[in-house]
C-alpha positions in Angstrom: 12.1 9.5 -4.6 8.4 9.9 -3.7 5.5 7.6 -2.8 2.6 9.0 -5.2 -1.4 7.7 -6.0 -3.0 8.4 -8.7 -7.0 7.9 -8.8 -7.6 6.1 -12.5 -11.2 6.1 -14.1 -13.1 5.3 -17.2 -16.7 4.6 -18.0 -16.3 5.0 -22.1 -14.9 1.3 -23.0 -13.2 0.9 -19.4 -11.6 -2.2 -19.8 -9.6 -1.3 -23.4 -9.1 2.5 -21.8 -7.9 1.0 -17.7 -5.7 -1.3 -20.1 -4.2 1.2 -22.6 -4.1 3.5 -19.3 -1.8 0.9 -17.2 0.6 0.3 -20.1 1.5 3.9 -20.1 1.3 4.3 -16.7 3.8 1.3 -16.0 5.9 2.4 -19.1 6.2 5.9 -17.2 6.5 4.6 -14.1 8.0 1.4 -14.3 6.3 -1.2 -10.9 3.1 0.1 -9.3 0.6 -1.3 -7.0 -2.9 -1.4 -7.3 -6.2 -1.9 -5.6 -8.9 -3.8 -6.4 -11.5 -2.4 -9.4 -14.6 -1.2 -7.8 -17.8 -0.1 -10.8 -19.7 2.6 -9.4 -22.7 5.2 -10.7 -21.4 8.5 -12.6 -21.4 11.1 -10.1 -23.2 14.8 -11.0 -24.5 13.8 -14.5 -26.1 11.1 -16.3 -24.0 8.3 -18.0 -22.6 5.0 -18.1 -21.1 3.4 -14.6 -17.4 3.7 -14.0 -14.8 1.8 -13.1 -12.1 2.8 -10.9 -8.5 2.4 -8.9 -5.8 3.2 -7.6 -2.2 2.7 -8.5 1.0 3.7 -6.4 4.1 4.2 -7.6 7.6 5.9 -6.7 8.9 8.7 -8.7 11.7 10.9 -9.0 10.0 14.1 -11.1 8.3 16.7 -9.1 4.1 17.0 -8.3 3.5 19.4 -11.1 5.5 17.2 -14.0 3.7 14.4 -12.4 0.1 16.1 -12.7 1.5 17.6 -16.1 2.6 13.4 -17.4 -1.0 12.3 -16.3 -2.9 15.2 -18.4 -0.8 14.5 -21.4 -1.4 10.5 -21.1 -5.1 11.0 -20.6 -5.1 13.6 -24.3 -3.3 10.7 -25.4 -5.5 8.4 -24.9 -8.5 9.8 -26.1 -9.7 12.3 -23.1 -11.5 15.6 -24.8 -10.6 18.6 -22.3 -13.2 20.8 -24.1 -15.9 18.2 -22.5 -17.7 19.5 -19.6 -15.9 18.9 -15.8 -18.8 16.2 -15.1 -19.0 13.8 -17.9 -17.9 10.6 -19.5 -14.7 10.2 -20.2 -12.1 7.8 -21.5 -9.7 7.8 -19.0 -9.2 10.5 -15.7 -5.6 10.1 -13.7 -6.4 12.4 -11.1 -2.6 12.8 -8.7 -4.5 12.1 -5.0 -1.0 12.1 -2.8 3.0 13.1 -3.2 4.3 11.5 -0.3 3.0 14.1 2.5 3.0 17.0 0.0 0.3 19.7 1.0 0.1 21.7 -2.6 -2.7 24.3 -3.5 -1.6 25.5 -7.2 -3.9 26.7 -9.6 -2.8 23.3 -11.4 -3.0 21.1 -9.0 -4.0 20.7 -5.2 -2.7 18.0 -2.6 -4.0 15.5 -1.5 -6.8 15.6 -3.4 -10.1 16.6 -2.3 -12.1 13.7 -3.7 -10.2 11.3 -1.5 -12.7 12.2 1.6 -15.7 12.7 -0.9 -16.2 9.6 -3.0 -15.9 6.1 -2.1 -14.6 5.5 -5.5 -11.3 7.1 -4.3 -11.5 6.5 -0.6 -11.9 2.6 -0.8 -9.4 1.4 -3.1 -7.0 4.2 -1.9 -7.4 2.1 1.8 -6.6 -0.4 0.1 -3.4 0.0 -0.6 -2.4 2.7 2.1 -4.6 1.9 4.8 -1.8 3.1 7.0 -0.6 5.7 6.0 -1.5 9.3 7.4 -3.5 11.7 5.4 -1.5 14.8 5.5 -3.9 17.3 6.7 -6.4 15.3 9.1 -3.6 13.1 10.6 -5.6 10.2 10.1 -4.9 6.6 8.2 -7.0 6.2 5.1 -8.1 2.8 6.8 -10.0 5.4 9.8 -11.6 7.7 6.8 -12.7 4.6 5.3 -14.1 3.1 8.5 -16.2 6.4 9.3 -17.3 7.2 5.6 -20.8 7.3 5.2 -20.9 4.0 2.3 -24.8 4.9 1.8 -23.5 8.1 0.2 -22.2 5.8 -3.0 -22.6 2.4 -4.1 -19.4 0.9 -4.8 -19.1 -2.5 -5.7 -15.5 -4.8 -6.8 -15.3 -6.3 -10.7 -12.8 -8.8 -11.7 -10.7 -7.9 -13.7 -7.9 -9.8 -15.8 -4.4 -7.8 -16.4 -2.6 -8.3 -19.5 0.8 -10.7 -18.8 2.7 -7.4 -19.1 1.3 -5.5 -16.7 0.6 -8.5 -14.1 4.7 -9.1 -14.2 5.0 -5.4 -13.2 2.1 -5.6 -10.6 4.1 -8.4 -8.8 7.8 -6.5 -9.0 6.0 -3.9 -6.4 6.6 -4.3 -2.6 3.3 -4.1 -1.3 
């Protein structure tokens, strides 16, 4: 079994697409953790603001069925692949960690590079694994968080209500 986080986005009807996106995420899955929701500015183009999270979870499949699980969930849910790299999107499930996995594959690279770069990441990511060791600069997250630059981004928390289903899961996971 492995300790993964996955990075989860929208900024075209967020709330329905973070919902529809936790429902197959928990039905994959099964209990996950998440951090707080955090709305921030589309980054490298022009568009609506997004909000993000992240979820943990504990799986048995490998890093590249996970990555390969994510993809297919996001097609499923309305993401266009055939839309440029920078641009609104339904949903994005971007794999950040695999326990302490270092993985550079054409399909997939670990951890993830936008961990260190956005605060959109970074921030909930400490959140939930403020402890634990990033796996290349042998650091906590709660450190990289502390010594990010936060004038780089704003970033700012948005409530947000679960549906019953998904809050019974959320509180099944050992935090």
């Amino acid at each position: 079994m492995a300790q993964i986080y996955i990075s989860v986005g929208s900024n075209v009807n967020p709330e329905q697409s973070i919902r529809q996106g936790m429902l197959a995420l928990t039905d994959q899955f099964g209990s996950v953790a998440v951090s707080q929701i955090y709305e921030s500015e589309a980054i490298g183009f022009v568009g609506a603001n997004f909000l993000n999270f992240v979820v943990a979870a504990v799986v048995s499949s490998k890093p590249l069925e996970v990555a390969s699980v994510l993809r297919k969930m996001e097609e499923e849910l309305g993401r266009c692949r055939q839309a440029p790299r920078l641009s609104s999107r339904t949903l994005d499930l971007d794999l950040l960690l695999y326990d302490q996995n270092i993985l550079d594959h054409v399909d997939l690279q670990l951890p993830r590079a936008e961990i260190t770069e956005h605060a959109f990441v970074l921030k909930p990511l400490a959140e939930i694994a403020g402890n634990s060791i990033h796996p290349v600069l042998g650091v906590t997250y709660d450190t990289l968080w502390d010594a990010y630059d936060k004038s780089k981004q704003k970033l700012w928390p948005v409530p947000f209500t679960w549906p019953e289903n998904v809050r019974h899961q959320l509180s099944e996971y050992d935090r």
